[in-house]
N, C-alpha and C positions, 0 to 999 in steps of 0.2 A: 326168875326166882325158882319157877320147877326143876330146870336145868341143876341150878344150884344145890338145892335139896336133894336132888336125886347125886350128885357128888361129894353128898356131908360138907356142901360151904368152902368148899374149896376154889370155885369160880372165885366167890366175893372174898375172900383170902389173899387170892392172887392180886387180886385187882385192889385191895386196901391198899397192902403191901408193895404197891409199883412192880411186881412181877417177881417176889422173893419168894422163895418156898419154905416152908417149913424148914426144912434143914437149914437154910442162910441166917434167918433169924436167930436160930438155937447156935450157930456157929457164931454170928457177931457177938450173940452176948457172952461167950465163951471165950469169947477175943478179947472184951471190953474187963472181963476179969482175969481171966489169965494172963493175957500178951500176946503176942503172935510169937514169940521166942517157944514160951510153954506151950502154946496150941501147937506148934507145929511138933514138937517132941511128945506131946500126947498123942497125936495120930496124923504122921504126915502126907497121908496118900486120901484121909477125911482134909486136910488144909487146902491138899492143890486140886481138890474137887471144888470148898469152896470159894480158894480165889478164883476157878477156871469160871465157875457160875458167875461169880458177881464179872467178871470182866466182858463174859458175853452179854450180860444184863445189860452192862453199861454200854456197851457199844452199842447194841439197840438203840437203848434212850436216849443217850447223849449224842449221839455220831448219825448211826440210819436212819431214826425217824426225821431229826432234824431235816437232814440232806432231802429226802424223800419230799417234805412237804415244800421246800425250796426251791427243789423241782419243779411240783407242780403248781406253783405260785410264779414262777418266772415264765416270762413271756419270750 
């Protein structure tokens, strides 16, 4: 909790959020209203920042950790 405080709540942010940053959230909901058509014609070099984020996200979550812990579960 100090840790936290002392980075204005950004630990517990990250960690709500599954590992999203501020900017991914303000981008989905920009997604979820615009499109990805308009998002990407509003600022295409902000779009393939946030799909570049969420796919390393994902790969994390879904793919390395999986494998990792499969690992060390298997005999």
């Amino acid at each position: 909790m100090a840790f936290d405080k002392k980075v204005d709540g950004a630990a517990s942010f990250f960690i709500k959020h599954w590992g999203k940053s501020r900017f991914m959230i303000a981008m989905s909901k920009k997604s979820q209203y615009l499109g990805i058509e308009r998002l990407w014609y509003k600022g295409p070099k902000a779009f393939i920042y946030f799909f570049l984020f969420y796919l390393i996200r994902d790969t994390i979550l879904y793919i390395i950790i999986p494998i990792f812990f499969a690992s060390l579960t298997a005999s």
